[in-house]
Each structure stands twice: as C-alpha cells, then as structure tokens.
C-alpha positions as CSV (number, residue, x, y, z in Angstrom):
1,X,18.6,3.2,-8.6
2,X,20.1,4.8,-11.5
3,X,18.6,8.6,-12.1
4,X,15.7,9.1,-14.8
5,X,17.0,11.9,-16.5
6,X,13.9,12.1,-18.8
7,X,12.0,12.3,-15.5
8,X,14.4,15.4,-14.5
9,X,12.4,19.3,-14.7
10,X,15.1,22.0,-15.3
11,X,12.9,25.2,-13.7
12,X,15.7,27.6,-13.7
13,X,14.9,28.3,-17.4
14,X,10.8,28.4,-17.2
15,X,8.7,31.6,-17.1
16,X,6.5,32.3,-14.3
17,X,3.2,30.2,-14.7
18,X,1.7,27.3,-15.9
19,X,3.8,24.2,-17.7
20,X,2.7,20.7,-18.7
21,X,4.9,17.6,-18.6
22,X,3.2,14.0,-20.5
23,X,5.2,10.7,-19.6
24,X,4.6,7.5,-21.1
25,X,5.7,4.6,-18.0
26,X,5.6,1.0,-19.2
27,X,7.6,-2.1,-17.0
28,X,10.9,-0.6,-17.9
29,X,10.7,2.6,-15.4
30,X,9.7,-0.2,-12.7
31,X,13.2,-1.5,-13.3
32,X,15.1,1.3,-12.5
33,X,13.1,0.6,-9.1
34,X,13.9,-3.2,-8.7
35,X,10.1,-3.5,-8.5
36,X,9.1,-6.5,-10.5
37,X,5.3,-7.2,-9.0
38,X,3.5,-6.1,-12.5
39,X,4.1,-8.0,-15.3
40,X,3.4,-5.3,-18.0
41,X,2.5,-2.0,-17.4
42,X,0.5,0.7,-19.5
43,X,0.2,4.5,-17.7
44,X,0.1,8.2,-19.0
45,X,1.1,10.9,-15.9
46,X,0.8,13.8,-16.5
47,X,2.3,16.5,-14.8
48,X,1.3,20.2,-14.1
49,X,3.8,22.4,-13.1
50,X,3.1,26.1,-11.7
51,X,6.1,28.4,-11.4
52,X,5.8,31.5,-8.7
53,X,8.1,33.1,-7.4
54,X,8.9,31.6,-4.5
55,X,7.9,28.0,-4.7
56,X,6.6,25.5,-7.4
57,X,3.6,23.6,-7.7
58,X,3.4,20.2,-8.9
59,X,0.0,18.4,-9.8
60,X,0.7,14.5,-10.9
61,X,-2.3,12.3,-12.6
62,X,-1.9,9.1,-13.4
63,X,-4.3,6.9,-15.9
64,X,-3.9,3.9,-17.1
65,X,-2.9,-0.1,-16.3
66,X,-1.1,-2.3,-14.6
67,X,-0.9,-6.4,-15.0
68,X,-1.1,-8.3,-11.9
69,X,-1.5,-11.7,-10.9
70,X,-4.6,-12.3,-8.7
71,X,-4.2,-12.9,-5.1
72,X,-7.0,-15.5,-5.1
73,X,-6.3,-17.4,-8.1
74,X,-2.8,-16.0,-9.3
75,X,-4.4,-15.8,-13.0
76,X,-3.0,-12.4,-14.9
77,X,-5.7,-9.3,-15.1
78,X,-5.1,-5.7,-16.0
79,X,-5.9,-3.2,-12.9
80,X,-6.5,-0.3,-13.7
81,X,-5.1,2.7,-12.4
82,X,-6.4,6.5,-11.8
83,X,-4.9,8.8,-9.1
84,X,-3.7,12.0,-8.7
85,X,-0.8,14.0,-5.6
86,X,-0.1,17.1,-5.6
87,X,3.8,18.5,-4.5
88,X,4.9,21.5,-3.6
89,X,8.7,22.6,-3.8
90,X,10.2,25.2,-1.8
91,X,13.8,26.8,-1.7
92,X,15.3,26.3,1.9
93,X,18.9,26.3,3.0
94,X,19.0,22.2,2.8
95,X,17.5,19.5,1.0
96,X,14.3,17.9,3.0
97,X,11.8,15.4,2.0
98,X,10.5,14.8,5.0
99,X,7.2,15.6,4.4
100,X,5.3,13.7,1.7
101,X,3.7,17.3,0.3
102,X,6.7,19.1,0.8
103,X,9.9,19.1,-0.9
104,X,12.6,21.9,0.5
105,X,15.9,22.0,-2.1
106,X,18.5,23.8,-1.5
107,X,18.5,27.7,-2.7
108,X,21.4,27.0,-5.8
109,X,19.8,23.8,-7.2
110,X,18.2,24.4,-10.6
111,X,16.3,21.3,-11.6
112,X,14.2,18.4,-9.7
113,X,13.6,15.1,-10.3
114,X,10.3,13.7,-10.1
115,X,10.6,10.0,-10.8
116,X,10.8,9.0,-6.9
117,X,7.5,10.8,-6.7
118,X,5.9,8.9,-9.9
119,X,6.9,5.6,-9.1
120,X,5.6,6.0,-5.4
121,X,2.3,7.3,-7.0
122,X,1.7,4.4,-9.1
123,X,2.8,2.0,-6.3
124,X,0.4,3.4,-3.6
125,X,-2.4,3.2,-6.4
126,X,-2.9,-0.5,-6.2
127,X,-5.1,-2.5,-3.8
128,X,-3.8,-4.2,-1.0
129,X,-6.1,-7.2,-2.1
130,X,-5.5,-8.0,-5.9
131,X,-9.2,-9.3,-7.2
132,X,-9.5,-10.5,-10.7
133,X,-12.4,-8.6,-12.4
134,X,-14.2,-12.3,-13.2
135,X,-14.3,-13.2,-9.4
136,X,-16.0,-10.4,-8.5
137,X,-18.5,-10.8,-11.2
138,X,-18.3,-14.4,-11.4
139,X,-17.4,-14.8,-15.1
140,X,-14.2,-16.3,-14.4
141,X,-13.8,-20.1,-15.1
142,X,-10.5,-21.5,-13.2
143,X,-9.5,-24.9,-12.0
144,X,-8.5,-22.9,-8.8
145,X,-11.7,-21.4,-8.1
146,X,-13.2,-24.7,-8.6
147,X,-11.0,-26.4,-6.0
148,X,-11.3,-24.0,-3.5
149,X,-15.1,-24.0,-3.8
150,X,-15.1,-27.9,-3.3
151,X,-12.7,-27.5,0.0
152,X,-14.9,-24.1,1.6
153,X,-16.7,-25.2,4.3
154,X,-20.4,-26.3,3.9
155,X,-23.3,-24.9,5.3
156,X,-21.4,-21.7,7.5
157,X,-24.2,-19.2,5.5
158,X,-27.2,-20.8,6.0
159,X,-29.7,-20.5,8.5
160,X,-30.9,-23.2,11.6
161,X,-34.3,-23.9,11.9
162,X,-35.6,-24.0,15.8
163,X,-36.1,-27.6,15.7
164,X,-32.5,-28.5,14.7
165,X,-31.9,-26.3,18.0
166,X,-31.5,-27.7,21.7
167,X,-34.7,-27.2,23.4
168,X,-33.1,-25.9,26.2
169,X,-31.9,-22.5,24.6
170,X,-35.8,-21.7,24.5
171,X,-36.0,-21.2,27.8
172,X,-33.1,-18.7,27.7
173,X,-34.6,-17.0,24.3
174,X,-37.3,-16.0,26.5
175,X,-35.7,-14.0,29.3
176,X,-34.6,-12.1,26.2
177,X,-38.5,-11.6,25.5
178,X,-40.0,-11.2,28.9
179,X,-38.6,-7.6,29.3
C-alpha cells in the first residue's frame, strides 16, 4: 500500500484543543488497499481531533454508501453506511498498535496517518450478509429470486393436521398430558 498523504495529520504544528478534518472517500482510496468488493463508493468521514498535552484524541464518523452486489441474488444495491471509532494516540518510547483504541508513536514523530484506521472503519461497517433492500421488502423482481422460489422446498412452514398424524403418537401425546 502506497501511503495517503492527504490522509496524513501533522500535529506538531496545532494548538492545544479542538480540530476538524472532512474527507471525501470514493472507490479510488479502496485501491490503495487492493480491496475491490464495492463497486462504487460514496462516504464523508469526518474526523475530530483533540490536542492535550500529552495525548491526542481522535473521533472518526463515517456517513454515506457503498455499492455491493447482493449475496442472494448478486444484483448491485447501495448499502448504506453510518459508524463512528474513536482513537487515542499516545507518545511512548516505540511505535505500538497493538491495541485497536490505542496507538503509542514514538516520542520524535510529528504527524500520523489515519488512512489504515479509515479504511478499517468502513470495512468493518458492512454486514456479514449482504441483503438487497427489495428482498427484504419484497419489491424486487429477479429471475433469480424466481428460481430459487420454484426449487425451495414445499410445505417445510406449514402446519400437520392430527389426522395426517400416526395414530400411535397419541398415545405418547398423552403421557405429556397426564401429569
């Protein structure tokens, strides 16, 4: 991965306090990433920074879409996408990320860059199960959902009337009863 130096905050040159950072991600930042699972991609993060003394605080909120293809019937939809992490940086005598909230760089370094973080947000943001909107609410007409209605098995949700039922499960059904 080449480094995203628009993603890139220098702090050594920011007051104390509160600072706000907007990005604009479309499909190209997912290249940087050799991720190619969304076909198009939409999303505004923005990013609060708050300088103390000691430590930075990061706030990341994403907004926005991404295109996917449906798991079910592998038509395109738009997902849409709202989440938020928050990162806190520390000054240490080595660099360590091994803590997902915590980021220790080393005491000399004067800028961090946030496009791992970013990416990993927007990744983590999508379902493990990809729906299409229109299956959910059954407005979507597709050849595929048509098929796989003809081949689902008949008759698993309905329920047995006692006559279609052997005669000799009555008996049993009683003990049940006879408490």
């Amino acid at each position: 991965m080449k480094p995203l130096k628009d993603f890139t905050i220098q702090f050594i040159g920011l007051k104390i306090g509160k600072h706000h950072f907007e990005y604009e991600i479309n499909k190209t930042f997912f290249e940087n990433f050799e991720f190619d699972e969304f076909n198009d991609a939409s999303l505004n993060v923005n990013v609060g920074l708050n300088k103390k003394a000691t430590l930075l605080e990061l706030h990341f909120a994403v907004t926005g879409f991404v295109n996917l293809h449906c798991d079910t019937t592998n038509e395109r939809y738009n997902q849409h996408i709202e989440n938020s992490f928050d990162l806190v940086v520390k000054f240490g005598d080595t660099f360590n990320d091994d803590n997902d909230q915590i980021l220790i760089v080393p005491h000399g370094e004067y800028e961090v860059n946030i496009a791992q973080y970013i990416y990993e947000l927007i990744v983590l943001s999508i379902p493990t199960k990809r729906i299409h909107p229109g299956i959910e609410d059954g407005t979507l007409d597709s050849e595929i959902l048509k098929r796989l209605d003809d081949l689902s098995p008949k008759g698993l949700g309905e329920k047995t009337n006692d006559e279609d039922i052997d005669p000799r499960w009555n008996t049993l059904k009683k003990l049940l009863t006879d408490k």
